[in-house]
C-alpha positions in Angstrom: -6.2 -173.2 99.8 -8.0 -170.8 102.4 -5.0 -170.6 104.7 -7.6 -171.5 107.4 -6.7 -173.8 110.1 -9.2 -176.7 110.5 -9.3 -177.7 114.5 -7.3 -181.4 115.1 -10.6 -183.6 117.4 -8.4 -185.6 117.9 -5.3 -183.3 119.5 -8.2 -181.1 120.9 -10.0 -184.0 122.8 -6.2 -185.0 124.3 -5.4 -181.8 125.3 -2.0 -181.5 122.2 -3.2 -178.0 121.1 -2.2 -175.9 124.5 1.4 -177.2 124.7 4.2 -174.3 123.6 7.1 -176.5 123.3 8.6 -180.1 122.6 8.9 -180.3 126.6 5.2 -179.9 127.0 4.0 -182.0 124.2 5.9 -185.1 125.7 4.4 -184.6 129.2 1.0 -184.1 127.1 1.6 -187.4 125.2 2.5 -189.3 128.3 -0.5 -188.1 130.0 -2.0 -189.5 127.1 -0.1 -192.9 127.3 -1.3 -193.1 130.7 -4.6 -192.3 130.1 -4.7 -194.7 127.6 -2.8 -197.9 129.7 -6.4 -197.6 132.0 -9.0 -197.8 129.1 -10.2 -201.2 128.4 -7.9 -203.1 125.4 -9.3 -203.0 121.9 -6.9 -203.8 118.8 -6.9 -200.6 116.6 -3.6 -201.5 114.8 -3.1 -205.1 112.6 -0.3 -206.8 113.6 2.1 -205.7 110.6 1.1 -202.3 111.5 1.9 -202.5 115.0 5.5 -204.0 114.0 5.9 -201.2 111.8 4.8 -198.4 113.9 7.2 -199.9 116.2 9.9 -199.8 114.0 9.4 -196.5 113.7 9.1 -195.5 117.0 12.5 -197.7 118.1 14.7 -195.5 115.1 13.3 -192.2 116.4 14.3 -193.3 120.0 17.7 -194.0 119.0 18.4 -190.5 117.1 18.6 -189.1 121.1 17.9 -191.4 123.9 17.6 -188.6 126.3 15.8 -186.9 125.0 11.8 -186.7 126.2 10.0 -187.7 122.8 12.5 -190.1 122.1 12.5 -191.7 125.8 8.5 -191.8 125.1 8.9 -193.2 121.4 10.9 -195.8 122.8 8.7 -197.1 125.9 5.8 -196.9 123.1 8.0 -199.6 121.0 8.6 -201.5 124.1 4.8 -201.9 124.9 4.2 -202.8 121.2 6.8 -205.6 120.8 5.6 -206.4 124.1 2.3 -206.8 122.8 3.5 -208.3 119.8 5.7 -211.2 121.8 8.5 -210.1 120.3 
């Protein structure tokens, strides 16, 4: 291994790389969120993923619901089951 960093497209493109704390990456992954609640629907996810992903997402909210991550991990497991009818 190098020790060289390879640049995240994907963080880069959403603006992840600038934030210096947990308080900043949750605002940066809600602007995210909301960015992403305008853009046109396309399934990216099969359903069993999308259950599991919010599975996921509902146990991290619950380690601490007041927390920001964890308040956004759980509206992100709300809009999945939503999505999922469940």
């Amino acid at each position: 291994m190098s020790g060289e960093v390879k640049p995240d497209p994907i963080g880069d493109r959403y603006g992840l790389l600038r934030v210096r704390d947990l308080s900043e990456y949750a605002e940066a992954l809600t602007r995210v969120v909301e960015q992403g609640r305008r853009e046109r629907w396309v399934a990216m996810l099969s359903e069993a993923e999308a259950y599991a992903a919010a599975e996921l997402l509902g146990q991290f909210a619950q380690l601490d619901p007041p927390g920001e991550l964890n308040q956004l991990a759980a509206s992100l497991a709300s809009r999945l089951y939503s999505r999922l009818g469940a």
